[in-house]
C-alpha positions as CSV (number, residue, x, y, z in Angstrom):
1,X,89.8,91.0,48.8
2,X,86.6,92.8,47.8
3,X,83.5,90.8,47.8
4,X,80.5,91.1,46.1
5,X,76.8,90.6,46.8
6,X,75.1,89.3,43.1
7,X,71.7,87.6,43.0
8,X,72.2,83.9,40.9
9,X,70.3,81.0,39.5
10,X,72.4,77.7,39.3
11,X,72.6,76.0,35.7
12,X,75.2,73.5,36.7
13,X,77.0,71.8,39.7
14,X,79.9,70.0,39.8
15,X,81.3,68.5,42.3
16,X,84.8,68.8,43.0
17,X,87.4,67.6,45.6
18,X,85.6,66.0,48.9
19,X,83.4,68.5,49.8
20,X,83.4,71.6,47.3
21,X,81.0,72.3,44.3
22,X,81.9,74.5,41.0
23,X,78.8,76.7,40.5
24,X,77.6,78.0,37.4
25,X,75.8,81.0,38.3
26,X,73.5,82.3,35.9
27,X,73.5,86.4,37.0
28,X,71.7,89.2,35.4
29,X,75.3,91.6,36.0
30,X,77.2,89.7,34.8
31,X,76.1,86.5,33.3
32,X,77.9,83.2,33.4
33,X,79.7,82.8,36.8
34,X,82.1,80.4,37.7
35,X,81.8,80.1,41.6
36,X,84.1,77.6,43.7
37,X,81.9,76.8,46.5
38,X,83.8,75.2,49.1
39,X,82.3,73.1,51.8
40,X,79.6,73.0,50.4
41,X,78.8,69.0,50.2
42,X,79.5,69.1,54.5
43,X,76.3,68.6,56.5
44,X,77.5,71.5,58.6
45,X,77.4,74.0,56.0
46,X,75.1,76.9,56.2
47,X,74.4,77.4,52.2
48,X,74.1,74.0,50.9
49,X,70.7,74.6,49.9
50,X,71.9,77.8,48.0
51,X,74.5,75.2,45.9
52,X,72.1,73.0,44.1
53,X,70.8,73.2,40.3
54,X,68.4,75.6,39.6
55,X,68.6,77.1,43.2
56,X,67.9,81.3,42.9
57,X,69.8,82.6,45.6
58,X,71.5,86.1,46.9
59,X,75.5,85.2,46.7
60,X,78.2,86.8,48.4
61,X,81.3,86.0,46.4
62,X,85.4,87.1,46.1
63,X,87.2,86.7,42.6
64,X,90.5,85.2,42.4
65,X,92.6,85.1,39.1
66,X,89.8,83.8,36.8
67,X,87.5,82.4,39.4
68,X,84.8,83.0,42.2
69,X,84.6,81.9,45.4
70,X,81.9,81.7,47.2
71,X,81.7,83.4,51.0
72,X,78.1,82.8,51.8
73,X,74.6,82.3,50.2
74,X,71.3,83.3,51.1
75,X,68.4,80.6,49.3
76,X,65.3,83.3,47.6
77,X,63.7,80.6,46.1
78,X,64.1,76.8,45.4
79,X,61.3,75.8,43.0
80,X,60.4,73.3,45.2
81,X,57.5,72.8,43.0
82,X,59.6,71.0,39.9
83,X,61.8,68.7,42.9
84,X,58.3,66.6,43.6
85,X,57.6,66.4,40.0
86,X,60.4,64.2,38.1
87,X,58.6,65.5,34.4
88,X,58.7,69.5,35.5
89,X,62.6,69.3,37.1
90,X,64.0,67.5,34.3
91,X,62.0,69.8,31.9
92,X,63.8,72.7,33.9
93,X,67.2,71.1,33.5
94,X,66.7,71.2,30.3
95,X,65.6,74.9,30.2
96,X,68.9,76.0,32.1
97,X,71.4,73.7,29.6
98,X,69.7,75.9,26.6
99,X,70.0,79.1,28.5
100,X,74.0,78.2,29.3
101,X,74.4,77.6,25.9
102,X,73.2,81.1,24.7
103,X,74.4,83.3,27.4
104,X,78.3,84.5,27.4
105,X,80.7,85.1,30.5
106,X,80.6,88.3,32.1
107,X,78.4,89.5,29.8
108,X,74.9,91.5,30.9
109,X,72.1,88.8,31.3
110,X,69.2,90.4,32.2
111,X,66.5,89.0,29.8
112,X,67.8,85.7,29.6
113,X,67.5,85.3,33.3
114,X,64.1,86.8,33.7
115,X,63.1,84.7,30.5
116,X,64.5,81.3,32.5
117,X,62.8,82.4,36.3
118,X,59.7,82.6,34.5
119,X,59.8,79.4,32.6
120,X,60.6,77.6,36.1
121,X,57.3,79.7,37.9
122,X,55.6,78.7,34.9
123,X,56.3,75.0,35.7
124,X,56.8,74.9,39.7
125,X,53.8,77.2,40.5
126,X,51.6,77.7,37.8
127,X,51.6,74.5,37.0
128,X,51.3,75.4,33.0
129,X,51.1,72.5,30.9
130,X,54.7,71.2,30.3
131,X,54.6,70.9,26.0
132,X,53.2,74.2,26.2
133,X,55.9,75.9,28.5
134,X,58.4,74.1,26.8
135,X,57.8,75.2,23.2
136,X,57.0,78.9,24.5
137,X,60.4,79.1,26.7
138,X,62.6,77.1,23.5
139,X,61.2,79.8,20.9
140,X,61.3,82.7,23.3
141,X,64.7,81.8,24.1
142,X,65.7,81.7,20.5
143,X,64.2,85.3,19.8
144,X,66.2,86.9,23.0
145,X,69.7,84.9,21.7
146,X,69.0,86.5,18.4
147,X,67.2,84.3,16.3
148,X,63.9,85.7,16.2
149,X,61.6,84.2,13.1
150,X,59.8,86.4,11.1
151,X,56.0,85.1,11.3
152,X,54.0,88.1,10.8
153,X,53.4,86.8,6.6
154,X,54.2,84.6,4.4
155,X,58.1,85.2,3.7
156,X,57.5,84.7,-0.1
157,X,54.1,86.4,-1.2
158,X,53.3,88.3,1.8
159,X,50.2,86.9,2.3
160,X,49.4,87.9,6.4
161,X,47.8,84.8,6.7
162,X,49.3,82.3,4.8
163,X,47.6,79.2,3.2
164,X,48.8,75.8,4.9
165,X,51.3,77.2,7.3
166,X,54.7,76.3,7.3
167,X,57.9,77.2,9.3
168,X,60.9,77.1,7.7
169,X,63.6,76.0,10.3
170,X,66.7,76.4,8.5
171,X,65.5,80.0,7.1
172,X,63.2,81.0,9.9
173,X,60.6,82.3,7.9
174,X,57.1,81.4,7.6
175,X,55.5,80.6,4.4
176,X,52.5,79.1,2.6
177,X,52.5,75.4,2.1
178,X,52.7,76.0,-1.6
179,X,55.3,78.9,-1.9
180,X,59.2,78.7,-2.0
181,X,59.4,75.0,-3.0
182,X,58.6,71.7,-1.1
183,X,61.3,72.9,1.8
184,X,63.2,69.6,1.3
185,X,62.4,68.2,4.6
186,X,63.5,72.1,6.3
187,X,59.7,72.9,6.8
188,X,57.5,72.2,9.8
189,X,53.2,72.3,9.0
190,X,51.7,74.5,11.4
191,X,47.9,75.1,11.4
192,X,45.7,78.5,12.2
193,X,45.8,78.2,15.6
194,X,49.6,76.9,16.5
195,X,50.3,79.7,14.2
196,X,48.6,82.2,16.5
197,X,50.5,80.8,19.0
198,X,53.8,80.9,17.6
199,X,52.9,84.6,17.1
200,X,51.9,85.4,20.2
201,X,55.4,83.6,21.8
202,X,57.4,85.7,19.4
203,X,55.6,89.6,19.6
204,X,53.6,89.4,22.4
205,X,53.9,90.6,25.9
206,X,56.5,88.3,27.8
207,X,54.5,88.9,30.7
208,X,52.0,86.7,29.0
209,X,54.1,84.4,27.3
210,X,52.4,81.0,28.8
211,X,48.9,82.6,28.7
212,X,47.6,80.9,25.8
213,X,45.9,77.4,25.2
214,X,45.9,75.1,22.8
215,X,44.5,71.9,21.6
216,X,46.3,68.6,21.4
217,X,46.8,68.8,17.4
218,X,48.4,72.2,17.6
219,X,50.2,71.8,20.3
220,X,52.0,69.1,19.0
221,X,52.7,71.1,15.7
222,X,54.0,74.2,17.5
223,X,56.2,71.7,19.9
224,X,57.9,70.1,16.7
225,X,58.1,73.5,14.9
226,X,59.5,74.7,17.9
227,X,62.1,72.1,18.7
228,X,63.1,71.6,15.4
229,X,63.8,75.6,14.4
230,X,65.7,75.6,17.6
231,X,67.7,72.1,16.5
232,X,68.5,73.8,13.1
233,X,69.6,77.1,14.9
234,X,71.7,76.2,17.3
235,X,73.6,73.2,15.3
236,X,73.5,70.5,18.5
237,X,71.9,68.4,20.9
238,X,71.1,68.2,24.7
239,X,71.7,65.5,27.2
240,X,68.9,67.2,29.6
241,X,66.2,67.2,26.1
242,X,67.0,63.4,26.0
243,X,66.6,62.4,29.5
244,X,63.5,64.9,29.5
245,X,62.0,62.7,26.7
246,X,62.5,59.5,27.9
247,X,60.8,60.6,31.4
248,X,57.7,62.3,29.6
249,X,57.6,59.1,27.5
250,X,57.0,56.1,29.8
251,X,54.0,58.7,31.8
């Protein structure tokens, strides 16, 4: 059968059978993967390494009806930064159960993938402080699945700057504090400088996308804004936000 050779981050393993994994491969070609790795789980095998979540590795893989196999792997880069750091790994589980949950099979994935490598540098390398990363890489994410807020004025009387910032969640528009009703509870408060923020996640450069600082008060606006818009948007939980909570808070 004819192989290919396709460069993959995992966002899932499962293991199956005594000794083989099912891969999610996160590809910029092609997406979503499904890639039977057998073997893998043997002490003997040569790309182990290459089969564990949020490995970024060069794959050589055959299809088969619906699914992949995997032939052999070569590891680029384990982010061995986030495995000595329980807050940062569970932080980029999290970050690769919301990228699987935007991101279709066999469907082009280039921007999604380069949006998750950097959010992983970000915490493995950089060292970037984890709140900060993490509202920067949920609203990114958001904008590149299609849900991009409009923040650039008020939604209501155009002011640019608006008085008492708020972000509507449910609408994903910005506003004043005093425009377009009280919200009922669909409103998050931001403040000048989490609004700069927010701006700067949303048009800037995604080169520079975990650039910025911020103070504890804002920081902990644009996190709730951030979480909550992306709660409201995508209409479900994750399992990998939870655990990630209760980790960051007994530290």
């Amino acid at each position: 059968m004819p192989h290919i050779v396709i460069q993959g981050l995992v966002l899932r393993e499962t293991e199956t059978k005594e000794t083989d994994k099912i891969l999610t491969l996160l590809t910029a070609e092609r997406g979503k993967l499904s890639v039977i790795a057998r073997g893998v789980r043997r002490k003997s095998c040569k790309f182990a390494a290459c089969a564990q979540s949020l490995a970024w590795s060069e794959w050589t893989l055959y299809q088969k009806g619906q699914w992949y196999y995997a032939n052999e792997g070569t590891t680029l880069e384990l982010f061995n930064g986030l495995r000595t750091d329980l807050d940062a790994m569970a932080l980029g589980f999290y970050f690769a159960e919301l990228t699987e949950a935007v991101t279709a099979e066999e469907s082009p994935a280039g921007e999604l993938l380069r949006h998750l490598l950097n959010g992983l540098y970000a915490l493995a390398v950089l060292r970037r402080p984890p709140a900060l990363v993490k509202a920067a890489f949920e609203l990114k994410l958001l904008c590149l699945a299609g849900y991009e807020p409009l923040a650039d004025s008020c939604a209501y009387c155009g002011r640019p700057e608006p008085e008492n910032p708020q972000l509507d969640v449910i609408q994903g528009v910005l506003r004043c504090g005093a425009c377009g009703g009280r919200g009922g509870g669909r409103s998050l408060p931001l403040c000048p400088d989490a609004l700069s923020a927010l701006r700067h996640i949303v048009y800037g450069d995604p080169r520079r996308l975990y650039s910025f600082r911020l103070g504890k008060e804002p920081l902990r606006r644009l996190s709730a804004a951030a979480e909550a818009f992306l709660s409201a948007q995508l209409e479900r939980g994750f399992k990998t936000l939870d655990f990630y909570k209760s980790i960051a808070a007994d530290n």
